[in-house]
ROLO-555191 format. One record per residue (C-alpha): x, y, z. Coordinates in steps of 0.001 Angstrom, whole numbers, padded with zeros to 6 digits, always signed. Each point is the difference from the previous one (the first is absolute). Layout:
N
XYZ...
//
This chain:
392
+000000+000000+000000+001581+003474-000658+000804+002091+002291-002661+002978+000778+000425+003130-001676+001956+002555+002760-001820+003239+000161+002314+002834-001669-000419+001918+002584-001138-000595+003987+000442+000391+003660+003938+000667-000229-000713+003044-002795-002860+001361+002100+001942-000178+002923+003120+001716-001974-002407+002973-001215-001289+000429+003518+003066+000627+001358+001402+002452-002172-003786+001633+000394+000523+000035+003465+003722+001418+000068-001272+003369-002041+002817-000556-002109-001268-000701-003671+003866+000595-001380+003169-000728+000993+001371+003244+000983-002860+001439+002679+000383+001749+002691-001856+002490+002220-000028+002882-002601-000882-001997-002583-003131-001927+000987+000881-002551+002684-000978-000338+003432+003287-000997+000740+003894+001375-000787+000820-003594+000015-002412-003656-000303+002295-002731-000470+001906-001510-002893-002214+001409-003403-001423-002967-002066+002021+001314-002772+003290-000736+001982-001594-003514+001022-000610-000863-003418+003632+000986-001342+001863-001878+002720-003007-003194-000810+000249+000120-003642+004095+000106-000064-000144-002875+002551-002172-001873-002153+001815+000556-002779+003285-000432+001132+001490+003170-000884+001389+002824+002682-001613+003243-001539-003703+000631-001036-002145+002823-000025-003633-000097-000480-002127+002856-002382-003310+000464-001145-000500-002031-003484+002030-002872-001796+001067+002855-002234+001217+002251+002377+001973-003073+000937+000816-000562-003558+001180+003701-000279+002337-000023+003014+001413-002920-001588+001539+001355-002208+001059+003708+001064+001584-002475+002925+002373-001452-002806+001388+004253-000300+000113-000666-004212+000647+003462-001549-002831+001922-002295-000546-002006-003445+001326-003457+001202-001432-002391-001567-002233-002563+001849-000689-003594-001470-003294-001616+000837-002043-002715-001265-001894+000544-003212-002855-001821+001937-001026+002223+003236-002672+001832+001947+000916+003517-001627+000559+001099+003956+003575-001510-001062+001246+002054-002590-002228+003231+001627+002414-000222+003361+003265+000405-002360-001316+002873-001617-000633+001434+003206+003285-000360+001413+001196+001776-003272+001046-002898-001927-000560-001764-003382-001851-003097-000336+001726-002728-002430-002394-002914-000484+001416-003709-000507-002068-002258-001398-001343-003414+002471-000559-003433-000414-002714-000726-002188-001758-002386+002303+001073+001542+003699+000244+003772-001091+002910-000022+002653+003417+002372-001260+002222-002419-002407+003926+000945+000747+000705+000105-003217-002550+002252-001016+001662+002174+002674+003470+000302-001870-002046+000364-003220-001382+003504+000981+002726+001145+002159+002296+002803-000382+002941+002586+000895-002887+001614+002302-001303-003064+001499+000256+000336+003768-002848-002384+001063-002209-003035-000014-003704-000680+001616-001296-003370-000276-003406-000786+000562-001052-003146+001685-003068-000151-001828-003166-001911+001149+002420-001505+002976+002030-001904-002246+003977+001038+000431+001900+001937-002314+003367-001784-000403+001663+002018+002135+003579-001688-000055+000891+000559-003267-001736+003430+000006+002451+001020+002983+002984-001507-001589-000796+002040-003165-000357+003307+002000+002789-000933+002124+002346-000065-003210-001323+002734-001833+000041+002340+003664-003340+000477-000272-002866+000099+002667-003119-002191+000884-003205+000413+001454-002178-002751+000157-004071+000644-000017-001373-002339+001679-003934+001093+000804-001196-003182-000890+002219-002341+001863+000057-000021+003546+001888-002835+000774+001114-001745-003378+003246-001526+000486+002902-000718-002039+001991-002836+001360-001520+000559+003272+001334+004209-000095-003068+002446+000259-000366+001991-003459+001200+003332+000502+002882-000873+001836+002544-000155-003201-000228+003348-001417+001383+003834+001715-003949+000318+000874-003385-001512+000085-003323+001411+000023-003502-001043+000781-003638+000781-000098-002816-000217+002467-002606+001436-002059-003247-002538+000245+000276-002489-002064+003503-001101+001254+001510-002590+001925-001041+002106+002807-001235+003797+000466-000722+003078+001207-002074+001138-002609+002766+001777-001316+003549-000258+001003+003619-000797-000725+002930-000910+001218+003595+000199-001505+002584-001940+001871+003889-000397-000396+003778-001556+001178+001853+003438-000691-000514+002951+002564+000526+002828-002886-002428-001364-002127-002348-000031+003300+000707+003629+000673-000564+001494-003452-003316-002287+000083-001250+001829+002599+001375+003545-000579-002356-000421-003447-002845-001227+001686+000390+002383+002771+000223+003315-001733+003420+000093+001173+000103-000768+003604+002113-001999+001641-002215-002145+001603+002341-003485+000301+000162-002265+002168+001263-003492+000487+002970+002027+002057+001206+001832-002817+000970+003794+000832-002179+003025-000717+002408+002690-001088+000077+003128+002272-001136+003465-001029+001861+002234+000894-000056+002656+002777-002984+002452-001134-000532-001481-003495-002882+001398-001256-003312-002175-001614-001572-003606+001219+003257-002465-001572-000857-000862-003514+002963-001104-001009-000630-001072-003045-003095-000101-002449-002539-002717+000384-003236-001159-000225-002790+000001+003411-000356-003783-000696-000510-001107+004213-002148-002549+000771-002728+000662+002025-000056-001614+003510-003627-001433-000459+002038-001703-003624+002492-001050+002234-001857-001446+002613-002326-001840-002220+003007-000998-001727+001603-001635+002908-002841-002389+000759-000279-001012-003667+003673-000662+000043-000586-002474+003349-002321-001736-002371+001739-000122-003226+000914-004378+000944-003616-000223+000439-001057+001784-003124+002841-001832-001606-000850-003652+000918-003522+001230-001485+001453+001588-003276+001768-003713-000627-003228-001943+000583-001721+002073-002517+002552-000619-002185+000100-003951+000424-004129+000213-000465+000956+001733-003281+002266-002380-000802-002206-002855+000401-002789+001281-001649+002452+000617-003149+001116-003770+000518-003841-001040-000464-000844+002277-003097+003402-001242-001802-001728+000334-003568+000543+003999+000559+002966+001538-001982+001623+001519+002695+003570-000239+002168+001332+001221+003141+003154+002237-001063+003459-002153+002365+001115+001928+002741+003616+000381+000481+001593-003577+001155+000451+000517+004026-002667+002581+000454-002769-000044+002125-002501+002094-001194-002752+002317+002194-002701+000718-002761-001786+003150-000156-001591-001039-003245+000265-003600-001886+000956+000745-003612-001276-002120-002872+001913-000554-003138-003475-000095-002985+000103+000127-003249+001408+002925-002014-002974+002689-000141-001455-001171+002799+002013+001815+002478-001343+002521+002577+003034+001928+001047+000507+003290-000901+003341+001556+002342+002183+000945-002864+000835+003258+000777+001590+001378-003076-002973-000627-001718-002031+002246+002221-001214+003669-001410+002644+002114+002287+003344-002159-001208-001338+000632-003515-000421+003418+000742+003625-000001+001285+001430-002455-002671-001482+003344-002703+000724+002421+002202+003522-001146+000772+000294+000898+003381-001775-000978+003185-002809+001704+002077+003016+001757+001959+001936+001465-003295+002909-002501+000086+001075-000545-003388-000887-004071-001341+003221-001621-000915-000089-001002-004271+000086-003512+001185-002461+000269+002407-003125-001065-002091-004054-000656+001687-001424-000567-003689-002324-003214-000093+001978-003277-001146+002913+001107+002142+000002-002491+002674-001506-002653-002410+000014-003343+002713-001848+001998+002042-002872+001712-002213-000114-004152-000840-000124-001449+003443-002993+002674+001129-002377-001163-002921+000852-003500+001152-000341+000350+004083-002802-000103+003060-000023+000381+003386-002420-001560+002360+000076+001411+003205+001184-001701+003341-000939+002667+002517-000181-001179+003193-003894+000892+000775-001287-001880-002924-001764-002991+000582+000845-003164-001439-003694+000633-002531+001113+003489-000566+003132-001355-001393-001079-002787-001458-002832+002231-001978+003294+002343-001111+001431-003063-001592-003157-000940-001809-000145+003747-001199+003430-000399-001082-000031-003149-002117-003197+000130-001637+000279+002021-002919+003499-001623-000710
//
């Protein structure tokens, strides 16, 4: 009998959001003067999250904002690539992707994927790169892991950096090492249809305390807010203005986001264990109706994969994905315009015209996803299966 579906959200949230109600302190930084009761109410959820989430994850800095592309965003700026470096990312993407290196004042480059897993192929990578090349994101798409070894060793040779998006795959291993552990940075999404949530959320997580500080300066307009013991420079006797130090984004999580948050992350086994009996229910319902023309695209040998959505491999025409950036209206825009939203000058070899990234404009007319989420039932998913293999 499968196990019964766990309610996305319960006591432990309620009990989160009552707290912070009670505290008066909606946001991390309150303090009588600003809307609190209180000058101080205990550690902020936001903290309690960051020290959770980098336990969790196994990495010694993290630092918690308020969508998965704020997270995205600081990312990147944490990598400190100059204005007009060129970013590759996966031809096959949420657009969010390619949006967060624009933001941080970069180019996006787009390497084409695997036909079947629309994961980044290395050699696609080397294809596209160039003199300005000073980055990689790979995207662990639907859960399943980008192959992260030989995307390092690439970057490692070629001195570039790596960021790995990984939204939709809370605890997919490779070789029993958490994804996002391998690149300079990591980032993640708690928006509501994700592993686990906050409605919206992010949070972008990292081995190198540099990249950590210029993370947060960007999400923090500029403050200095670290922590994890790393020192807050001093202003100076009588300095003058509130310590922006740099420019940067207000991307801070809210403490009700963080709080919420926090309980969902307690959960995330729970919702896991649930995610892989959906998937085995899937599995065996695609064992029974073996006459249908489709395939499960292989996950990398060693991996252990945390689905956020099962892809289907149908045949060409029939596919339902449609995350090829380039192909959206504002890269064609750019792609005439020559330039991006922000006036930096597009590269000549830096091309978004359709047919560009041709494995990937192939693999989306030829790919579904059925969804695993957690709160389904096992008839809700069972019905999404149906819907996806009867007009095949």
């Amino acid at each position: 009998m499968a196990e019964p579906t766990p309610l996305s959200f319960g006591k432990l949230e309620q009990s989160a959001v009552a707290e912070v109600l009670d505290s008066g302190r909606l946001w991390r930084g309150n303090g009588v003067g600003w809307g609190s009761r209180h000058d101080s109410v205990g550690v902020a959820f936001g903290d309690r999250l960051e020290d959770a989430f980098a336990q969790w994850l196994g990495l010694p800095y993290a630092h918690a904002v308020n969508s998965g592309t704020s997270a995205n965003e600081a990312a990147i700026a944490g990598l400190g690539l100059e204005p007009g470096a060129e970013v590759i990312c996966p031809a096959a993407c949420p657009a969010f992707v390619p949006f967060a290196i624009l933001a941080a004042g970069c180019v996006p480059v787009f390497a084409d994927v695997h036909p079947e897993t629309l994961l980044l192929v290395p050699a696609a990578v080397e294809r596209v790169a160039s003199e300005r090349t000073g980055a990689v994101v790979a995207v662990h798409l639907w859960g399943l892991p980008a192959p992260m070894v030989e995307i390092t060793a690439l970057a490692r040779s070629s001195g570039w950096k790596v960021v790995e998006d990984c939204a939709q795959a809370f605890g997919t291993l490779i070789e029993g090492r958490p994804v996002g552990t391998f690149g300079d940075a990591c980032c993640f999404s708690l928006q509501q249809s994700k592993h686990i949530t906050s409605g919206e959320g992010g949070v972008v997580a990292t081995a190198d305390p540099d990249t950590y500080t210029r993370a947060v300066l960007y999400s923090s307009a500029g403050v200095p807010n670290f922590r994890f013991g790393l020192p807050v420079p001093r202003r100076p006797p009588g300095a003058l203005g509130r310590g922006h130090t740099g420019f940067g984004h207000n991307h801070r999580i809210g403490e009700m986001q963080a709080a919420v948050a926090l309980a969902q992350l307690s959960r995330l086994d729970t919702f896991n264990r649930r995610r892989a009996d959906l998937v085995a229910l899937i599995e065996q319902e695609l064992a029974r109706r073996n006459d249908v023309p489709v395939r499960v695209p292989r996950a990398l040998p060693g991996a252990t994969v945390s689905y956020w959505r099962y892809p289907l491999v149908v045949p060409f025409g029939r596919g339902t994905f449609q995350e090829i950036p380039y192909l959206e209206p504002v890269f064609q825009r750019m792609d005439t315009e020559r330039r991006t939203p922000f006036g930096l000058p597009l590269p000549e070899h830096v091309t978004y015209a359709p047919g560009s990234c041709p494995q990937a404009e192939r693999g989306a007319s030829r790919v579904r996803a059925i969804s695993v989420h957690h709160g389904l039932t096992d008839g809700e998913v069972l019905a999404s299966v149906d819907a996806a293999l009867t007009d095949l």
